[in-house]
N, CA and C atoms as a LAMMPS dump frame, in Angstrom:
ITEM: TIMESTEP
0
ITEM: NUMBER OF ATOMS
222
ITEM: BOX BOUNDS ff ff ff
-5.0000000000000000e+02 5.0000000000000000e+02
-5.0000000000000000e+02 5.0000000000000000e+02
-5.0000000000000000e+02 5.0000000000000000e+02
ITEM: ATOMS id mol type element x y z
1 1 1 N 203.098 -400.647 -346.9
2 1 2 C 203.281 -399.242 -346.622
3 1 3 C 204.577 -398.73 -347.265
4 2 1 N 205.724 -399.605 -347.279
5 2 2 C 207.338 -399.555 -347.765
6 2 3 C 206.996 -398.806 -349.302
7 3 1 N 206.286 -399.342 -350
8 3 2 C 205.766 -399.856 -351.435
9 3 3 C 204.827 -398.218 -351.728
10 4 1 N 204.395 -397.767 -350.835
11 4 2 C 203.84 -396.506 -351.447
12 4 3 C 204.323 -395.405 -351.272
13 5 1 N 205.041 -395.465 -350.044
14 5 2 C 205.57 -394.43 -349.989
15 5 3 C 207.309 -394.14 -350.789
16 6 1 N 207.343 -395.574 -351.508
17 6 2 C 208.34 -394.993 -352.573
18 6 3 C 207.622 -394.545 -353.748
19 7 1 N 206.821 -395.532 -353.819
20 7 2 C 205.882 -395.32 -355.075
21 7 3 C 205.725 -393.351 -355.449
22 8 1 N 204.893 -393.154 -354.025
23 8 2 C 204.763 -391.588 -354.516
24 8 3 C 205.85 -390.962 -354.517
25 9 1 N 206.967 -391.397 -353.063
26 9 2 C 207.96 -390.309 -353.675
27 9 3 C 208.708 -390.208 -355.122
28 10 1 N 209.06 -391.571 -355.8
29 10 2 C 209.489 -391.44 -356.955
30 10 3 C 208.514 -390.913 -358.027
31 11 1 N 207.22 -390.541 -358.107
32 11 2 C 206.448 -390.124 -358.576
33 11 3 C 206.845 -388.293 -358.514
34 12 1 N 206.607 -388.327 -357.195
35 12 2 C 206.834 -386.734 -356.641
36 12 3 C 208.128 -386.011 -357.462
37 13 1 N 209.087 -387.227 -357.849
38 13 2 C 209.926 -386.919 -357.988
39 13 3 C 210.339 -386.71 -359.793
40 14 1 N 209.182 -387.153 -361.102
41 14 2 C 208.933 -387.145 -361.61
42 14 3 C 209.055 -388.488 -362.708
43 15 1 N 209.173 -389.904 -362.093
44 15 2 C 209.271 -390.878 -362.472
45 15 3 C 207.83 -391.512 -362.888
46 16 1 N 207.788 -392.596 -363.834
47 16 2 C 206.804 -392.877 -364.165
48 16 3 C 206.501 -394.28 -363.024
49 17 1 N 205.761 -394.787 -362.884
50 17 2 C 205.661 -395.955 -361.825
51 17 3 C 205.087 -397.061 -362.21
52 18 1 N 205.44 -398.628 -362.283
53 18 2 C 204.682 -399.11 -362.482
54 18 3 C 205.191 -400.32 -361.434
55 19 1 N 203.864 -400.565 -360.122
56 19 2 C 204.059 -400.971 -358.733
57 19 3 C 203.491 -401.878 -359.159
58 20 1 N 204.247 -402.991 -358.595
59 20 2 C 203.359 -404.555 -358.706
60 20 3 C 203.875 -405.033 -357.428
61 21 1 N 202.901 -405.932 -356.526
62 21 2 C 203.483 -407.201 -355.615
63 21 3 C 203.975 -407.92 -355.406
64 22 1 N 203.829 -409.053 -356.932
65 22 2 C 204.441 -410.105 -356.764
66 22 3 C 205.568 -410.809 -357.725
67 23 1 N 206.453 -411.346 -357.59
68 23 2 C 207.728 -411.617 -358.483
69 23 3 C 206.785 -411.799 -360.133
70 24 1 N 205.244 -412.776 -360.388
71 24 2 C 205.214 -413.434 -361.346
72 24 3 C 204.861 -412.121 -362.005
73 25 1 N 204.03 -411.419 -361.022
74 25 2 C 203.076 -410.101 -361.491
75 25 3 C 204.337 -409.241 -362.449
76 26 1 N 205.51 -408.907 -361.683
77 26 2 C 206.345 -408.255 -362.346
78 26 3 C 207.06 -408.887 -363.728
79 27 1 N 207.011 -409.876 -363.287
80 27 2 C 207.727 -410.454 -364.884
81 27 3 C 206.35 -410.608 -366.244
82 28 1 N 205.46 -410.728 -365.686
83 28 2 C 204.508 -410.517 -366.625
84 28 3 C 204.321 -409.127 -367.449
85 29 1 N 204.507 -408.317 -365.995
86 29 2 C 204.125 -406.823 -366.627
87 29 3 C 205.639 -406.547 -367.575
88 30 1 N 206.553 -406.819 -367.692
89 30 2 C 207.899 -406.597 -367.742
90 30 3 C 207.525 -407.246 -369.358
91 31 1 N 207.005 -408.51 -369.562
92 31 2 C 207.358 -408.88 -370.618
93 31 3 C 206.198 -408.582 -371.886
94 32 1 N 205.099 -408.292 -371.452
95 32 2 C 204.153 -407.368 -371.852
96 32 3 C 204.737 -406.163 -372.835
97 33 1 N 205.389 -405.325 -372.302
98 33 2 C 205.868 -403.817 -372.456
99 33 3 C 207.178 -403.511 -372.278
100 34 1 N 207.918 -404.476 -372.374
101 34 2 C 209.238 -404.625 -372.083
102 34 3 C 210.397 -402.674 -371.928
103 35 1 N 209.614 -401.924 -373.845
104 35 2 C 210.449 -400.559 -373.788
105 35 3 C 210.068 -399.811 -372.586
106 36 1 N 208.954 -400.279 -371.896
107 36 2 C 208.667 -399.293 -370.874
108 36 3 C 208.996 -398.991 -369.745
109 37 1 N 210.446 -399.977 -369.401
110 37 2 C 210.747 -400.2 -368.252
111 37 3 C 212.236 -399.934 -368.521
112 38 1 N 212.489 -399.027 -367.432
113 38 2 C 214.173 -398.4 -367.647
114 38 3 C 214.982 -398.851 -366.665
115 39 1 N 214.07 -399.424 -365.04
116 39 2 C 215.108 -399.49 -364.239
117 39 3 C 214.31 -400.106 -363.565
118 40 1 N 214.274 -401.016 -362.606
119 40 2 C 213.894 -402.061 -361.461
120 40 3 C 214.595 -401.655 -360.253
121 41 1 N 213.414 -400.783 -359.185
122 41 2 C 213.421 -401.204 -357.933
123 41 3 C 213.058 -402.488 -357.234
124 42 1 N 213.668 -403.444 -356.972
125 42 2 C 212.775 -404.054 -356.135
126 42 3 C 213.119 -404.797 -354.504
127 43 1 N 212.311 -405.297 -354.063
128 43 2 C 211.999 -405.619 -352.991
129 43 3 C 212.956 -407.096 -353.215
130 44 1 N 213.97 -407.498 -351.934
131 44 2 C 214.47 -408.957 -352.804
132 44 3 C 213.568 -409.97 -352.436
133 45 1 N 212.44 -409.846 -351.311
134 45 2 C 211.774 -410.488 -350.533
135 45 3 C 210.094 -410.399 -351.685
136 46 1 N 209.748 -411.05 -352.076
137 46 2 C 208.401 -410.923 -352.658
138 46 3 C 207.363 -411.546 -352.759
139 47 1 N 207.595 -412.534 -351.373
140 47 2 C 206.153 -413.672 -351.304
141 47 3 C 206.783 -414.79 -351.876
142 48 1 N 205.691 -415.525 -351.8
143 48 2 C 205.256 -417.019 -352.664
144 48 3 C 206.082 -416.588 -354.192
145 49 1 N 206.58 -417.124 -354.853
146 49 2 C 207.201 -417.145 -356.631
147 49 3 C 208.536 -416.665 -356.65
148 50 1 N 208.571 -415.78 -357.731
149 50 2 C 209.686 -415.39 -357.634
150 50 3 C 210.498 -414.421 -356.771
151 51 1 N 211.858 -414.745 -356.952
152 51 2 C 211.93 -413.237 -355.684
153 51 3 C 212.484 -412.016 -356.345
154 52 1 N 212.788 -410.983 -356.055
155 52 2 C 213.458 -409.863 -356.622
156 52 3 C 214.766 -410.069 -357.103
157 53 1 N 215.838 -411.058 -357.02
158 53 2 C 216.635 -411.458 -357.261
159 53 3 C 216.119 -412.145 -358.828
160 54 1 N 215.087 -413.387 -358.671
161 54 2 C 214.67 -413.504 -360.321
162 54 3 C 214.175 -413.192 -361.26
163 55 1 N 213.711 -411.99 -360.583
164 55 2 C 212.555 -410.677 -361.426
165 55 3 C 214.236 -409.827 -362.322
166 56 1 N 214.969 -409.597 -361.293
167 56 2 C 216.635 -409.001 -361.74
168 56 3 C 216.847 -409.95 -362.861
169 57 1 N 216.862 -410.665 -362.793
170 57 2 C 218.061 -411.923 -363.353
171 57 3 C 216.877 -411.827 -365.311
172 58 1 N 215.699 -411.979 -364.834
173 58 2 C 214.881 -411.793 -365.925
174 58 3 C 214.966 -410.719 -366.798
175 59 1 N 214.954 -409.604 -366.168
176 59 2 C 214.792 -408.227 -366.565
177 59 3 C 216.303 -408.184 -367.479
178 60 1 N 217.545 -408.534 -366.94
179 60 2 C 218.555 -408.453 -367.382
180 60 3 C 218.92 -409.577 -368.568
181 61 1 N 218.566 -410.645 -368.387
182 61 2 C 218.261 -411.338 -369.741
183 61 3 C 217.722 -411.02 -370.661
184 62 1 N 216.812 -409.928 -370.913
185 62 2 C 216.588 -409.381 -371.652
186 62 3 C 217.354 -407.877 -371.975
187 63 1 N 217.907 -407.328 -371.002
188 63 2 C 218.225 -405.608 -371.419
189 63 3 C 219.872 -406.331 -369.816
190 64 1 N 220.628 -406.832 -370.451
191 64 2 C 222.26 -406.792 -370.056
192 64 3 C 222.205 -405.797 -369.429
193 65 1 N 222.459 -404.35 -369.462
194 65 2 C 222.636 -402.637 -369.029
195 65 3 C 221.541 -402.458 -368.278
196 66 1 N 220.373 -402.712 -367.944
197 66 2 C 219.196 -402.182 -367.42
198 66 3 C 219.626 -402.243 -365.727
199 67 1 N 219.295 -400.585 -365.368
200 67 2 C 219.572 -400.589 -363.998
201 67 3 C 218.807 -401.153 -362.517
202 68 1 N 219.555 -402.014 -361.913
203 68 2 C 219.028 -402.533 -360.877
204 68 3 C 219.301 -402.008 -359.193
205 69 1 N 218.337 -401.671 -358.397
206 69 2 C 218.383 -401.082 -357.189
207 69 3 C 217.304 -402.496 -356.442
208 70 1 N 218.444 -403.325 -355.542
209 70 2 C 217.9 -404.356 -354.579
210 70 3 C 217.578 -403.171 -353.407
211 71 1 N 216.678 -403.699 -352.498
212 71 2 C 216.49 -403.107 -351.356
213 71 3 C 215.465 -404.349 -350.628
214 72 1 N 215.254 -404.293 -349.412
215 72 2 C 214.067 -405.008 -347.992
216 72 3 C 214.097 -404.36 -347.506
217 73 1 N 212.518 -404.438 -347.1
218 73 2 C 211.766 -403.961 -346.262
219 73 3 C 212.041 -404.782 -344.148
220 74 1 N 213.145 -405.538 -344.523
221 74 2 C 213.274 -406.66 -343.21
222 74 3 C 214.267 -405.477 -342.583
């Protein structure tokens, strides 16, 4: 529920969105399309794999400057 209702508000708000579940899901989509991604919200908590902390650590190995916003849902 955490997950959509940012989803739309940052939408509402005129951001582009691209919502995934799970740590591997995000690093996949991340490395796929890498220019398409400007900034990482995430969850630090993300199941089974990776956590939002190594989805960060990834994202920034690739783009040093790329902005990061940790947050839980706990």
């Amino acid at each position: 529920m955490i997950l959509l209702d940012i989803e739309n508000s940052l939408r509402e708000a005129g951001f582009e969105v691209i919502a995934v579940l799970k740590g591997l899901e995000a690093i996949a989509t991340f490395d796929r399309e890498p220019e398409r991604v400007a900034a990482l919200l995430t969850d630090i908590r993300l199941g089974d794999g990776p956590t939002g902390w190594d989805v960060a650590r990834h994202l920034r190995a690739a783009n040093p400057t790329m902005p990061v916003i940790y947050m839980s849902g706990d």
